[in-house]
C-alpha positions in Angstrom: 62.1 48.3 8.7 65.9 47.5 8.9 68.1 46.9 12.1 70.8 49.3 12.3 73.4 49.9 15.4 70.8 47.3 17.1 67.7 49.2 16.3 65.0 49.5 13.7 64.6 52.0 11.6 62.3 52.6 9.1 63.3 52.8 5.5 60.8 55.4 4.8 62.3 57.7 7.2 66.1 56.4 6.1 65.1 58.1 2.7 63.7 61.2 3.9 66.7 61.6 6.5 68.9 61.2 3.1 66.6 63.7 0.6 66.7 66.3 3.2 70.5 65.4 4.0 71.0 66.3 0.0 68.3 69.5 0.1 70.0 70.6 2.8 73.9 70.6 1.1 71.8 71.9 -2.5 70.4 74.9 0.0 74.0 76.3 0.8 74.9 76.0 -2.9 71.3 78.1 -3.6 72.4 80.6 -0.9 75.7 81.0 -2.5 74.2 81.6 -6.2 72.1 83.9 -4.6 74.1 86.0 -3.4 77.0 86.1 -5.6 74.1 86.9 -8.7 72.0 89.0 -6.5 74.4 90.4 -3.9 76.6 93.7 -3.9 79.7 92.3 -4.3 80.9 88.6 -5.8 82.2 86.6 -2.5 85.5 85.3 -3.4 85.2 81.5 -2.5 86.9 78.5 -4.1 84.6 75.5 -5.0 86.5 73.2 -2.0 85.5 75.7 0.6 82.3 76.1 -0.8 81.7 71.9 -0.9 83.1 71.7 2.4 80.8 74.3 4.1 78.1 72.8 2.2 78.7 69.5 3.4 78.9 70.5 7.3 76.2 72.5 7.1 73.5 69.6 5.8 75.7 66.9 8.8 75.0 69.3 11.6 71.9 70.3 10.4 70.7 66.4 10.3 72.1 65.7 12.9 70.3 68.5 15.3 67.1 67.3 13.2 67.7 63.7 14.4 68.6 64.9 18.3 65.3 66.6 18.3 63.3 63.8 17.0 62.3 65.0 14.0 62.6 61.4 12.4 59.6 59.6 14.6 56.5 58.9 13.7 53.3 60.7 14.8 55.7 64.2 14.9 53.3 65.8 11.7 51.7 68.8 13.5 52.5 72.0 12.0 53.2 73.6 15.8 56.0 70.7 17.2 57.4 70.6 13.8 58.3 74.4 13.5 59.4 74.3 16.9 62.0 71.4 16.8 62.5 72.5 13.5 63.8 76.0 14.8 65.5 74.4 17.5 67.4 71.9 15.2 68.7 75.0 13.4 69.6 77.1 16.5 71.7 74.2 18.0 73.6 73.6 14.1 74.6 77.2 14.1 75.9 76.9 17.0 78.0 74.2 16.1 78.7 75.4 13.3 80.0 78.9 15.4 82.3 76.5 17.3 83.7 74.8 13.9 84.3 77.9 12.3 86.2 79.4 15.1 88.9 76.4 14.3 88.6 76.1 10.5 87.9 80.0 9.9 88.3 79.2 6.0 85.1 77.1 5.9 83.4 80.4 6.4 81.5 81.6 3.8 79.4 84.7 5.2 76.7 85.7 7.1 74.2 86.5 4.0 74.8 83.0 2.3 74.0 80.8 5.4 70.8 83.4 6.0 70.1 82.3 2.6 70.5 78.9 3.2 68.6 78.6 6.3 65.7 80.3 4.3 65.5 78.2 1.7 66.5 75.3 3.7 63.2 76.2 6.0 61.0 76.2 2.8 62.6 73.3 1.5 62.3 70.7 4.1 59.0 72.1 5.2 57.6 71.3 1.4 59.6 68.0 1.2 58.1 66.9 4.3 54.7 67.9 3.3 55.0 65.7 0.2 56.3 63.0 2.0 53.8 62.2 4.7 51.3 62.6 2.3 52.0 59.5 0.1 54.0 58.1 3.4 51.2 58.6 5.9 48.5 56.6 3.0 47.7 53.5 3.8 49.2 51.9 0.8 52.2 52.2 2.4 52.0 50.4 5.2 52.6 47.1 6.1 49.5 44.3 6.5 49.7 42.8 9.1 48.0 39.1 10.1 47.7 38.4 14.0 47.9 34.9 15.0 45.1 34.9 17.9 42.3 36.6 19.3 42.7 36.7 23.1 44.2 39.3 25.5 47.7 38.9 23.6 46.2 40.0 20.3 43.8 43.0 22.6 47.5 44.3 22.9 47.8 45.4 19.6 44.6 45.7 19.1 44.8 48.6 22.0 48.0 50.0 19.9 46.5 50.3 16.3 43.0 52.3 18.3 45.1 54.2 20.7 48.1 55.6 18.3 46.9 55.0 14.8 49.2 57.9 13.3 52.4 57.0 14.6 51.8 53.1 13.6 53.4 52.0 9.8 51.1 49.0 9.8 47.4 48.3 9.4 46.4 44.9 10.8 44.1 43.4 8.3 42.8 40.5 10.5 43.0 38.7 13.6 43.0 35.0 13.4 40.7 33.0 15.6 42.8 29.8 17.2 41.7 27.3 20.2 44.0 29.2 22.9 40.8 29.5 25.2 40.2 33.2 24.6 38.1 35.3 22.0 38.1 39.1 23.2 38.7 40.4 19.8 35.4 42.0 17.9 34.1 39.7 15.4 34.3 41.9 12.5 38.0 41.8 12.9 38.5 38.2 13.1 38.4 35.2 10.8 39.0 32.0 11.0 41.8 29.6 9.7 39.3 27.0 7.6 42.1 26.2 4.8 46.2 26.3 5.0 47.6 29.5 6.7 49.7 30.4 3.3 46.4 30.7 1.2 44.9 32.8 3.4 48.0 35.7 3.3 48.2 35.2 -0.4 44.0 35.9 -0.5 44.7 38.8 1.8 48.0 40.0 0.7 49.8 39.9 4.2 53.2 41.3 4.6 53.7 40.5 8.1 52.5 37.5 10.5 52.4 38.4 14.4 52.0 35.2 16.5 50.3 36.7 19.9 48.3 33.4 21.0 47.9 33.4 24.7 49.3 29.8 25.0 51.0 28.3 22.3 50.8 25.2 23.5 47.1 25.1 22.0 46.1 25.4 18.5 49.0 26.7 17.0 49.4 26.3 13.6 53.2 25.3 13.4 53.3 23.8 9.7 51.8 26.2 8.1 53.8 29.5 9.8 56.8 27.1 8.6 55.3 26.9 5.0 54.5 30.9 5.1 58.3 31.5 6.5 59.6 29.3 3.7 57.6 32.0 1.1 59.3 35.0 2.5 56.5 36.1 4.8 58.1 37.9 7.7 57.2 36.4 11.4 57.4 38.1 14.3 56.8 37.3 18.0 54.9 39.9 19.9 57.3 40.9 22.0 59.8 41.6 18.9 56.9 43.5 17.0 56.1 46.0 19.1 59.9 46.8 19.7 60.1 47.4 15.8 56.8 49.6 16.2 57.1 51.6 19.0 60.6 51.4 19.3 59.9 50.1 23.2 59.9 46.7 25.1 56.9 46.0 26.8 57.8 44.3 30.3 54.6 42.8 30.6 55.3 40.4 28.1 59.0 40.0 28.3 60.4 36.6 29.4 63.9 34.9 29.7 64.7 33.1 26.3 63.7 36.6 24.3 66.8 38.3 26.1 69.0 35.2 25.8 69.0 35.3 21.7 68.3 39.2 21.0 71.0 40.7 19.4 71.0 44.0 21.2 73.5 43.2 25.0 76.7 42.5 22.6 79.9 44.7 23.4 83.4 44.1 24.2 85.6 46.0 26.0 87.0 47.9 23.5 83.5 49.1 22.7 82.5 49.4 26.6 85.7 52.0 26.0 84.7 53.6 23.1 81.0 54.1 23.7 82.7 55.8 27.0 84.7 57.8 25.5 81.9 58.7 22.7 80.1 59.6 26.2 82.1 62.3 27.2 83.2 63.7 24.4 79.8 64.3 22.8 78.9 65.4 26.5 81.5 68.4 26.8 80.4 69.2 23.2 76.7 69.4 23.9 77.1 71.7 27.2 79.2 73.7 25.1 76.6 74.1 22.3 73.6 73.9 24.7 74.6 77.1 27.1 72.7 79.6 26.2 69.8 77.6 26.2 70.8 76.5 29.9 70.7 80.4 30.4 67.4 81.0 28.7 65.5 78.1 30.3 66.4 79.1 33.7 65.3 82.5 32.9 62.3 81.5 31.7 61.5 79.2 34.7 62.6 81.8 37.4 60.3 84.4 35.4 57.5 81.7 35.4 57.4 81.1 38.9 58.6 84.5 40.2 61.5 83.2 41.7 59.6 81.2 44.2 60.6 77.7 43.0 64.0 76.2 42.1 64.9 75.9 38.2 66.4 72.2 38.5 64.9 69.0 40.4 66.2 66.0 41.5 65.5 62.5 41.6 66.9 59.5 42.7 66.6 56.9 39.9 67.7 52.9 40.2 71.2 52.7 37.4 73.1 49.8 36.4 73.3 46.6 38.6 70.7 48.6 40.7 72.5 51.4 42.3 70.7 54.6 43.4 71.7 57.6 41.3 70.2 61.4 41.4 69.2 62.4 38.1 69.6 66.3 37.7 66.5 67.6 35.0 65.4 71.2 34.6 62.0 71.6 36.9 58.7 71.1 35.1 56.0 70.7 37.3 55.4 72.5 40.2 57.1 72.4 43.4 54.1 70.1 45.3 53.2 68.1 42.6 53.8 64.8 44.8 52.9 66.6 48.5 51.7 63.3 49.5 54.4 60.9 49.2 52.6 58.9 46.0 54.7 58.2 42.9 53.4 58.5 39.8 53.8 58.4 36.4 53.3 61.4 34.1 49.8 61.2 31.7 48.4 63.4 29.1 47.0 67.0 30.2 48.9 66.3 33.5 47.9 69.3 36.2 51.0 68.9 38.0 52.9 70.1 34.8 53.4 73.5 34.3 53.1 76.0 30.8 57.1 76.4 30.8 57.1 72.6 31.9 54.9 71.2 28.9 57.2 73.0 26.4 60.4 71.6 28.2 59.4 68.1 27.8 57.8 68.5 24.5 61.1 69.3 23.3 63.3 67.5 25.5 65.1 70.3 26.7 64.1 69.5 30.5 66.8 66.9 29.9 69.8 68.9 29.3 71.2 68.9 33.0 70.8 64.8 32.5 74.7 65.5 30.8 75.9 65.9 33.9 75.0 62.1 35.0 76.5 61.3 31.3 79.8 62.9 32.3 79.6 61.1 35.7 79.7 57.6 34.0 76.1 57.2 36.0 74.4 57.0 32.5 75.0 57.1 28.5 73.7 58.9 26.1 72.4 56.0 24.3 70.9 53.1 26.7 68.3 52.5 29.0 66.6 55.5 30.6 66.9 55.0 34.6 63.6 54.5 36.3 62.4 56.1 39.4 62.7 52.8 42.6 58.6 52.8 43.1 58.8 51.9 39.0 60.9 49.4 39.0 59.9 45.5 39.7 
């Protein structure tokens, strides 16, 4: 993984985000040779307008790809990939409508982008098949040694049972220390009876994790100096599953992790920009996104007969703690908390509805969420506001 923009991202998915980038700009080229060997007539296009078309075409593309989450783990299933995958291309040719309608010469014809989106479907669906099948082996994964074998190291433990396909590591063992507790099963531990560095070497380690429950005992503080010195990579726990999952787990977060991370830095030229980025990428999403406003609440007033309104509210807790209403489109039913309990959403959730699982699967119950954006009440890239009864 490499930080970028404050984030990590995984250099597996960097490459496939640039291969499909360059399949996708070769597909418009394809769709052109197509149809000016193939076609009734010979399209009369010069080779800048034909690069440039190209060019948007694959940036759009990829970047509808990205907004719909195509470049996460775990997303492998044939259903949610085709789905995003036809949404991601719905949402480009929209933008693409909207480009077009300015720059009318980057236009090069209804029958070559048909083309192009055929052969672009084929494409990335046979690139990615390829992919996550030398990706998704386990020789390419990192190996990972945990530092402890108490209710800190259970944590990942937990992670690598619970979501095995969406992980990029494997963790080879857990090391037993004198912190006081041994939950860990004893076919997954071993014990530090030499130096720390021998031991990665022995089991070719990529990655040490220290999750002891107190450092102040048995920590081995040498020898994770030595195996830093060799270039083994060291994370904290709290650091490592914000690289893995790409979330912070509260539970474990304390002062001096947010006083030296590198992710609260902006100045007030960027406070302005980011703004500005808000709104502008705002106005252009409600722009691209209207007809699915209109066919989502026709699809929700169809599902529920009309009975039950097509957007819900809900006060969330914003910056410095203010109270906001967050607008989404409606996706579980009307009563789902008729007795005054909070909760949070799980898997198989009753209170969701058919209409409502497919919303959130795709994200699209979020749309009306622009609104907020436009408001200045939230960003399109930041913390995600959490319902009062959530919040410590």
């Amino acid at each position: 993984m490499i930080r970028l923009f404050g984030h990590y991202v995984s250099k597996l998915f960097l490459l496939l985000g640039g291969l499909e980038l360059a399949l996708l700009y070769l597909c418009v080229l394809g769709g052109y040779a197509l149809r000016a060997n193939f076609g009734e007539f010979q399209p009369e296009i010069t080779n800048a307008s034909l690069h440039s078309s190209a060019a948007l075409y694959a940036s759009l593309t990829s970047a509808a790809m990205l907004a719909m989450g195509l470049y996460q783990r775990g997303l492998q299933e044939a259903a949610a990939l085709l789905v995003r995958l036809g949404i991601s291309f719905f949402l480009a040719t929209m933008a693409m409508s909207l480009v077009f309608n300015w720059f009318p010469g980057l236009f090069l014809g209804r029958g070559i982008f048909g083309l192009a989106m055929l052969l672009s479907v084929a494409a990335l669906l046979t690139l990615r098949t390829i992919f996550f099948h030398f990706a998704g082996t386990e020789s390419q994964k990192h190996r990972v040694l945990v530092l402890g074998s108490g209710m800190n190291a259970a944590r990942i433990d937990h992670l690598v049972e619970s979501e095995p396909e969406r992980l990029g590591f494997n963790v080879v063992k857990y090391v037993r220390l004198e912190d006081g507790n041994n939950i860990i099963d004893e076919e997954k531990q071993t014990e530090l009876t030499g130096s720390l560095l021998d031991l990665v070497t022995k089991l070719e380690i990529n990655e040490i994790v220290i999750a002891v429950d107190d450092r102040r005992k048995g920590l081995p503080v040498d020898d994770i100096l030595d195996c830093k010195m060799s270039g083994i990579v060291i994370f904290d726990l709290l650091t490592f599953f914000e690289k893995e999952t790409s979330r912070i787990n509260i539970d474990l977060l304390h002062p001096s992790w947010i006083y030296y991370s590198p992710g609260f830095h902006i100045g007030v030229g960027g406070q302005n920009g980011k703004r500005a980025l808000d709104i502008t990428v705002s106005l252009l999403m409600i722009l691209l996104f209207s007809p699915l406003f209109l066919l989502v609440a026709l699809a929700s007033l169809i599902e529920s007969r009309g009975r039950d309104p097509i957007f819900y509210s809900q006060v969330r807790v914003g910056e410095n703690g203010e109270h906001i209403r967050v607008h989404k489109f409606r996706s579980m039913h009307t009563n789902a908390e008729s007795d005054g309990v909070a909760r949070w959403a799980s898997a198989n959730d009753s209170r969701i509805t058919p209409l409502g699982a497919f919303l959130r699967k795709t994200r699209l119950d979020e749309l009306p969420q622009l609104y907020n954006v436009l408001k200045g009440e939230m960003s399109l890239v930041g913390p995600r506001p959490e319902r009062p009864e959530f919040v410590l």
